[in-house]
C-alpha positions in Angstrom: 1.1 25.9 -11.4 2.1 28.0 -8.3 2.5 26.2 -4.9 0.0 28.0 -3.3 -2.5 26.4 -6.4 -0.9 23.3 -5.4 -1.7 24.0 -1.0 -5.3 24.2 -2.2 -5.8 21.4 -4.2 -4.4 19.0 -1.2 -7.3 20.5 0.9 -5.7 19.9 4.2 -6.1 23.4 5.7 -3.2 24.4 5.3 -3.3 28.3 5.5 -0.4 30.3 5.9 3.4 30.2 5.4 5.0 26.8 3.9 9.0 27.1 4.8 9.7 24.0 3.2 7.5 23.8 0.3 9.5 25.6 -1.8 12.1 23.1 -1.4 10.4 20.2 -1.8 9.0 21.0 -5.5 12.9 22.0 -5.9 13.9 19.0 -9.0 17.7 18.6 -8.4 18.1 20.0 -12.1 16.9 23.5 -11.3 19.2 23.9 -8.1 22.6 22.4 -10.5 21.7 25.5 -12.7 22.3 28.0 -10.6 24.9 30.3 -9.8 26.2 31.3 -6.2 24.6 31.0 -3.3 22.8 27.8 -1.6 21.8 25.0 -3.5 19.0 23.7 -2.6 16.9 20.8 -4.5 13.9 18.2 -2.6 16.4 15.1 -2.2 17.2 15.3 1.4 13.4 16.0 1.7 13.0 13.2 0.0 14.9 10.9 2.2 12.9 11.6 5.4 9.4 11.9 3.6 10.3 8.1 2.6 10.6 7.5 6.4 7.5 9.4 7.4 5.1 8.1 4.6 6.1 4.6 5.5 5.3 5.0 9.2 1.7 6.7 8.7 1.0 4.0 6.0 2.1 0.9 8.4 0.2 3.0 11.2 -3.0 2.8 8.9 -2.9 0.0 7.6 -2.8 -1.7 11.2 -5.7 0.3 12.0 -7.3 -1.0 8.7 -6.5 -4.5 8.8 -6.5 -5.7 12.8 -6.6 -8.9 11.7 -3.1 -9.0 9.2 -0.1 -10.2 9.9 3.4 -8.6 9.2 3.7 -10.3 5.8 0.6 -9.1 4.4 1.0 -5.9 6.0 3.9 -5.7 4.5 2.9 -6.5 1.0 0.2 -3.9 1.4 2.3 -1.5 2.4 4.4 -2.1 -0.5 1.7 -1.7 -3.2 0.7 1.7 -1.6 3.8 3.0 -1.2 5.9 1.7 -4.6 7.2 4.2 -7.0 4.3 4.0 -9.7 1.7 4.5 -6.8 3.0 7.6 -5.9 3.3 9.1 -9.4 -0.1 8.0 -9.8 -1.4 10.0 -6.8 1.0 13.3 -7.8 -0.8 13.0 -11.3 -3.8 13.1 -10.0 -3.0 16.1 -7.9 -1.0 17.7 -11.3 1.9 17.7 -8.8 4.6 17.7 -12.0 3.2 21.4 -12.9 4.3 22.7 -9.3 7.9 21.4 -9.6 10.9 23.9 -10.3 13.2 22.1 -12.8 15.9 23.3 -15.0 15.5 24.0 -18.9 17.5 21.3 -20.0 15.0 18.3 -17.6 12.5 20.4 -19.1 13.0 19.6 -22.7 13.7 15.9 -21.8 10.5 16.5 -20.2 11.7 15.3 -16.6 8.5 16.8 -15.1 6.4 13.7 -15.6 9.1 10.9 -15.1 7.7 8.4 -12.5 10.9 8.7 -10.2 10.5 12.5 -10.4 7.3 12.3 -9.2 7.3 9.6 -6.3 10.4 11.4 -4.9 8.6 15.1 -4.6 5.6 13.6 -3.3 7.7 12.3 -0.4 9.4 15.4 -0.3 6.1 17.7 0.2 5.2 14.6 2.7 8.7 15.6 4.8 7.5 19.3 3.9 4.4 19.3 5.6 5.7 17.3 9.0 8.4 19.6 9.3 7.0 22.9 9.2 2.9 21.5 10.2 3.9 18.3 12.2 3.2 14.5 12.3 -0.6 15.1 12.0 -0.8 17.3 8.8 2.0 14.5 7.5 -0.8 12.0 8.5 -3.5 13.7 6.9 -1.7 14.3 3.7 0.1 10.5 3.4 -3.7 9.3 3.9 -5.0 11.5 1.0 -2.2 10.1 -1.3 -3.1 6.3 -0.3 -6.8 6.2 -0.2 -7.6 5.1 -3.8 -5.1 2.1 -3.7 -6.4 1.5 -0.2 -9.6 1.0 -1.2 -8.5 -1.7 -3.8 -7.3 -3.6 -1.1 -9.9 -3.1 1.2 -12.5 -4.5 -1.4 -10.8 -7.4 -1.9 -8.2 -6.5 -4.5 -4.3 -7.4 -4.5 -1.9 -5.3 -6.0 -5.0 -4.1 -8.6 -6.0 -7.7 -9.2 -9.0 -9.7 -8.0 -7.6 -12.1 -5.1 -10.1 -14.9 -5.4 -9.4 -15.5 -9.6 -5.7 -14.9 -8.4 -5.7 -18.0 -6.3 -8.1 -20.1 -8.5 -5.0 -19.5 -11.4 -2.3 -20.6 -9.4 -3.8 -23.7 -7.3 -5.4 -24.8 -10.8 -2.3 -24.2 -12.8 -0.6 -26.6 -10.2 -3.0 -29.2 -10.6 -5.1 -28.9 -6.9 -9.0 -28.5 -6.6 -10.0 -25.5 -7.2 -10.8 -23.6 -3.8 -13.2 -23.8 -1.6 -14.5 -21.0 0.8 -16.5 -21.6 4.1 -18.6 -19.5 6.1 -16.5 -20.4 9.6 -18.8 -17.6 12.1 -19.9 -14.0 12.3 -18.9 -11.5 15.0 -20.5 -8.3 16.2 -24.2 -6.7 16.6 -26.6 -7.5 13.3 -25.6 -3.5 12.4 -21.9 -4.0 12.5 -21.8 -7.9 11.3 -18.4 -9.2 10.6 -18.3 -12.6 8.5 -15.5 -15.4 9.1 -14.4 -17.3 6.4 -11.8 -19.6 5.3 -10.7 -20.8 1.9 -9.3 -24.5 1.5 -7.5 -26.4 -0.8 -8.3 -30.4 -0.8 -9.7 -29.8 2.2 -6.8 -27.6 3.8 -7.2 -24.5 5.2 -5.3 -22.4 3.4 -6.4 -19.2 4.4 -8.8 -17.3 6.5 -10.7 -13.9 6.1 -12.9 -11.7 7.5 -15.1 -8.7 5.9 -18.5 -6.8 6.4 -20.0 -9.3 4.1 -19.5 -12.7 2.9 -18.0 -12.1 -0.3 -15.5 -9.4 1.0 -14.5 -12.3 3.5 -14.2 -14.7 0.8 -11.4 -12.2 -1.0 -9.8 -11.7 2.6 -9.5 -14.8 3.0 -8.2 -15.3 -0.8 -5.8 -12.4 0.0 -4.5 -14.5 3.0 -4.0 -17.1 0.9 -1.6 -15.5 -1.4 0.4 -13.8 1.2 1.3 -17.4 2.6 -0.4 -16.9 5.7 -4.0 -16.2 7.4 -4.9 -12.8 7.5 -7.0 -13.0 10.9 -6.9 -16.5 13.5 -10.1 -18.8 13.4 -12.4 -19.3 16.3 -11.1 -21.1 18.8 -13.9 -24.0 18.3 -12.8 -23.8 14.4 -9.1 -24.4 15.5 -9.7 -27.3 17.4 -11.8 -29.2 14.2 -9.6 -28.3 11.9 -6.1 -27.5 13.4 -4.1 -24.6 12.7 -4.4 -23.1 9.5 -1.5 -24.1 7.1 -0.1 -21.5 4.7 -0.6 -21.8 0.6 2.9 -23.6 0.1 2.6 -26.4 2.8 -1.7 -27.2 1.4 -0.7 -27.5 -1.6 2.5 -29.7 -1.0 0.0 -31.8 0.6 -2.3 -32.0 -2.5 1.1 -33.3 -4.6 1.3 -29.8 -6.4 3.9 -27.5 -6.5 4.4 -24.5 -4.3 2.3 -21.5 -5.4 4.6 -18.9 -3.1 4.7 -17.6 -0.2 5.1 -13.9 1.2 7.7 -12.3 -0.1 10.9 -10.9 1.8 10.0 -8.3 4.6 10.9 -4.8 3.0 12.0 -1.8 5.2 9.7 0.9 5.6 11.9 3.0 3.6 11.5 0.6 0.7 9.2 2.0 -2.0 9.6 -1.1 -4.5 11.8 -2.5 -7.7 10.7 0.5 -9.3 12.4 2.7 -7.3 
């Protein structure tokens, strides 16, 4: 497929001359193959598209989510931004076809190997802010996360439901199994905003908060998971119930084992295990 094929299936507008683009579908393997002159293959493209995909993720995802804190921001930001993810995405756009690689990748049939695929993503990311700027960068890391974004948005961890999520590992540890609570609403009756909070033998475990009651409930059941609440409780909520405990300390309480909490903060540069 010829880049310019490639410019118009992104659908970002993006008329004109490319500098860069050349060199970020550039597969390390084509550049080793040739003779004289400047090598030139998509890795140090690679390197800052990492850094700019991870900004305009974190930056959306605080837009998305007003109510997360950092360790569920950056557990989302992780599943949008891993290694598979971004395969997926260049897949989708036949990104692989595009690429420049020598004959020998070729016939090991480099083209479609994940890593191949997540790092020239990132390099047409670093392509696009460098010769188009931070906004066409913006545009184009939104495009790549919007289907995985939705997951979450819905309700969904990491591709899974979040509410049978918890229900397996409280029951596995012996607890109750949870219990969610309407806790208040917020906004005008057109732009309704439901509160609600998810608790374990009668602790709150996690709190949530969703255009309807049952994308609150898998907020909340999100929250849960992460080891933390995803958005605060009223004020008059608070003061009934005291501050919300995270998923290890309510079920310590109940005489169960710890299910986890968030895992370790990751850089912004960090696109998973996978990588």
């Amino acid at each position: 497929m010829l880049p310019s094929e490639l410019v118009r299936r992104l659908d970002l507008g993006l008329e004109g001359d490319l500098p860069h683009l050349e060199e970020a579908l550039t597969h390390p393997s084509f550049s080793n193959e040739q003779r004289g002159g400047r090598r030139v293959d998509n890795q140090r493209l690679e390197f800052l598209g990492d850094a700019v995909l991870g900004l305009c993720v974190t930056e959306l995802l605080m837009e998305r989510f007003p109510g997360a804190r950092e360790g569920e921001l950056s557990m989302m930001r992780s599943a949008l931004v891993n290694t598979d993810a971004l395969a997926a995405w260049a897949r989708g756009v036949e990104l692989g076809a595009a690429l420049r690689v020598g004959r020998g990748a070729e016939v090991a049939g480099e083209r479609d190997q994940t890593n191949v695929l997540a790092d020239a993503t990132e390099a047409l990311v670093a392509a696009l802010y460098l010769d188009r700027g931070f906004e066409s960068a913006r545009a184009l890391s939104r495009k790549i996360v919007a289907s995985p974004l939705e997951q979450l948005a819905s309700g969904s961890l990491l591709g899974r439901d979040a509410k049978s999520e918890l229900q397996e590992r409280v029951q596995a540890r012996g607890a109750a199994s949870p219990r969610y609570r309407l806790i208040g609403t917020e906004g005008p009756d057109h732009d309704r905003a439901f509160l609600v909070a998810v608790e374990v033998d009668g602790n709150v475990i996690g709190t949530g908060r969703g255009r309807s009651k049952k994308l609150a409930e898998q907020a909340a059941a999100r929250a849960a998971l992460l080891g933390c609440a995803a958005s605060p409780e009223p004020a008059a909520a608070s003061e009934e119930r005291g501050r919300a405990e995270p998923l290890e300390g309510a079920l310590e309480s109940t005489g169960a084992s710890p299910a986890g909490g968030a895992p370790p903060e990751r850089s912004v540069n960090d696109r998973g295990p996978n990588r």
